[in-house]
Residue, then its C-alpha position, 0 to 999 in steps of 0.5 A: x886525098x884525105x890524110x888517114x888519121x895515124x894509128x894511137x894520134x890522140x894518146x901520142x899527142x898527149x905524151x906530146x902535150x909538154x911541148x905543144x900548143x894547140x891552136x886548132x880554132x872552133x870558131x871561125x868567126x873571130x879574127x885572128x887578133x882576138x882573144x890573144x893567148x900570147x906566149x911567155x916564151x922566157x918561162x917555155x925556155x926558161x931563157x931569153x935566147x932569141x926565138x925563130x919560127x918554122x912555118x911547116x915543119x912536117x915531120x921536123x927534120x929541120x927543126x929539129x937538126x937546126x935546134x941541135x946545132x944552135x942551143x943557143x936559140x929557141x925555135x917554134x914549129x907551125x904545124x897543121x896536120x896532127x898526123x905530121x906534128x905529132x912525128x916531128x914532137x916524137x923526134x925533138x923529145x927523142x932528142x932532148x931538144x929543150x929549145x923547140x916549142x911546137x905550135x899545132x894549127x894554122x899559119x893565120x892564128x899566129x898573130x893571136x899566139x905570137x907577141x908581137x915583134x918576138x920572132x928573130x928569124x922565119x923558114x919557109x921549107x917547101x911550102x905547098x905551092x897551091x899552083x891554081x891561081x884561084x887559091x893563091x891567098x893560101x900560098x905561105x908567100x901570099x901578101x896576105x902572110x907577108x903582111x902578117x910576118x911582119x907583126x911577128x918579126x923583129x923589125x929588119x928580121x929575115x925570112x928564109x924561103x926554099x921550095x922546088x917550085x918555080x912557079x912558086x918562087x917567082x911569085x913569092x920575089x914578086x910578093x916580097x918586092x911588093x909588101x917592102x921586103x927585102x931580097x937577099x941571097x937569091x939563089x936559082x938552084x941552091x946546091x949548085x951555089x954550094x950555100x954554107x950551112x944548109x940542112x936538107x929537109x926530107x922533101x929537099x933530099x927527094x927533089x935533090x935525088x931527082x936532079x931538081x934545082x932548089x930555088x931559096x931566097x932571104x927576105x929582110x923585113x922593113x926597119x919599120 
């Protein structure tokens, strides 16, 4: 079902305009690579803090309560649909959280917006899982994307995954292994585990509510 678009969209993103970029792409054709924008993350943040990266940020809980609790960080959101963004922008100002900058289009036009090597740190929070095998290269732990991250990431940097689906997380270990990561902290059901630290997502306290486990596991990318 198609996302019905929010009432005001176009005139909130505006007021948003001071903490977004726009990555949404008019021609397919190019490759991600081409006609870097890169960011001048020192003149957004006015600092050299290290940087981390939230890919599917929804409406911003986490992000949002991960920036408040660590000032001494930066932190950039990916979001694709305006409708969720523009909530999750709404909240940070809301907040006074000068350390978040949100990036709004999709994963695979990272590259051409992100220096490479200046990413500390990546959350994956229950990402979708596309269980139809035909669409697996669309899986946000897909080798395709692993690949990519690790131009992102600082050499030896972590991405951190958490999802309610099984199916996914085992195929995202499977990814991991796979494209020279490595597994850390590897965790079949994170609550039972009791994880220091953890902020709940608004889909992790739904699934929490039901009685599911939530599966997460860190991944160190290569030193090289």
């Amino acid at each position: 079902m198609r996302m019905r678009r929010k009432k005001n969209l176009d005139s909130r993103m505006e007021l948003c305009a001071d903490r977004v970029t726009n990555m949404q792409v008019e021609d397919r054709h190019f490759g991600a690579d081409d006609h870097r924008q890169w960011l001048d993350f020192a003149a957004i943040f006015g600092n050299d803090n290290p940087v981390n990266l939230e890919i599917g940020c929804g409406k911003g809980g986490f992000i949002c309560e991960i920036a408040r609790q660590h000032p001494e960080m930066n932190f950039v959101a990916v979001e694709k649909y305006g409708n969720v963004l523009v909530t999750a922008c709404e909240r940070a100002a809301a907040m006074v959280l000068n350390n978040v900058w949100f990036l709004w289009g999709d994963a695979e036009y990272l590259p051409r917006f992100i220096p490479t090597g200046s990413i500390a740190r990546l959350y994956l929070n229950f990402s979708t899982p596309f269980p139809k095998k035909r669409y697996a290269i669309h899986r946000l732990t897909h080798r395709h994307f692993l690949e990519l991250y690790k131009g992102l990431l600082v050499p030896g940097a972590t991405v951190e995954q958490k999802t309610d689906d099984r199916g996914l997380f085992q195929f995202s270990l499977e990814e991991f292994s796979q494209t020279g990561y490595t597994l850390q902290r590897v965790s079949l059901d994170l609550h039972a585990d009791d994880y220091p630290n953890n902020i709940v997502t608004e889909y992790e306290q739904r699934f929490m509510d039901e009685g599911l486990p939530i599966y997460r596991v860190e991944a160190t990318s290569p030193l090289t």
